[in-house]
N, C-alpha and C positions, 0 to 999 in steps of 0.2 A: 501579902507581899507578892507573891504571885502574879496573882489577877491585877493589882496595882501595874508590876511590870508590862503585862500582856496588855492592861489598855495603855500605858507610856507608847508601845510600839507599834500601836491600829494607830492612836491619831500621829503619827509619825511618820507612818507608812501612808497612810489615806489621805490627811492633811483635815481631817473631816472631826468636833471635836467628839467625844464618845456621849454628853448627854444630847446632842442633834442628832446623831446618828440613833439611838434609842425614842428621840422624838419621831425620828420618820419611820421607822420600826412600828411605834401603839400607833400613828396614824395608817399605815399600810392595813393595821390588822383591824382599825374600827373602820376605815374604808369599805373593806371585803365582809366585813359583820352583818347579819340581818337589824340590827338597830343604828344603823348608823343613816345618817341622816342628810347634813350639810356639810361638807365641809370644805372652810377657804384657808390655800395656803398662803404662809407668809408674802411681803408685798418685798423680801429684799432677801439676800442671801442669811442673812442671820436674825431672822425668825422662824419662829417655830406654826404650825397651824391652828389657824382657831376652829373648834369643833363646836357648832350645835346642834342642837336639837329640837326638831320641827315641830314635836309636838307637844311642847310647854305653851301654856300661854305668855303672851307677851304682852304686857300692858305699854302704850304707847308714851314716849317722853311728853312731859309736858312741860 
């Protein structure tokens, strides 16, 4: 109940909602990580970032 409350009044206060704000949070921290690789943010206010990784292979579409 608590914590319930406490996040009611972050996105209230910040206008920001609490799981985007936790999305920019693990990207901030795989950002600054020694595996971290590519990563492109969202194309609009309400996406989140796509994370990959460079050194999978990738088989081309066919």
């Amino acid at each position: 109940m608590i914590e319930a409350e406490g996040i009611r009044q972050f996105e209230e206060l910040s206008k920001i909602p609490i799981l985007k704000w936790k999305g920019l949070e693990v990207t901030s921290e795989f950002a600054t990580s020694n595996n971290a690789k590519i990563i492109i943010m969202g194309s609009d206010e309400k996406s989140l970032p796509l994370l990959l990784n460079s050194d999978e292979k990738i088989k081309p579409a066919r």
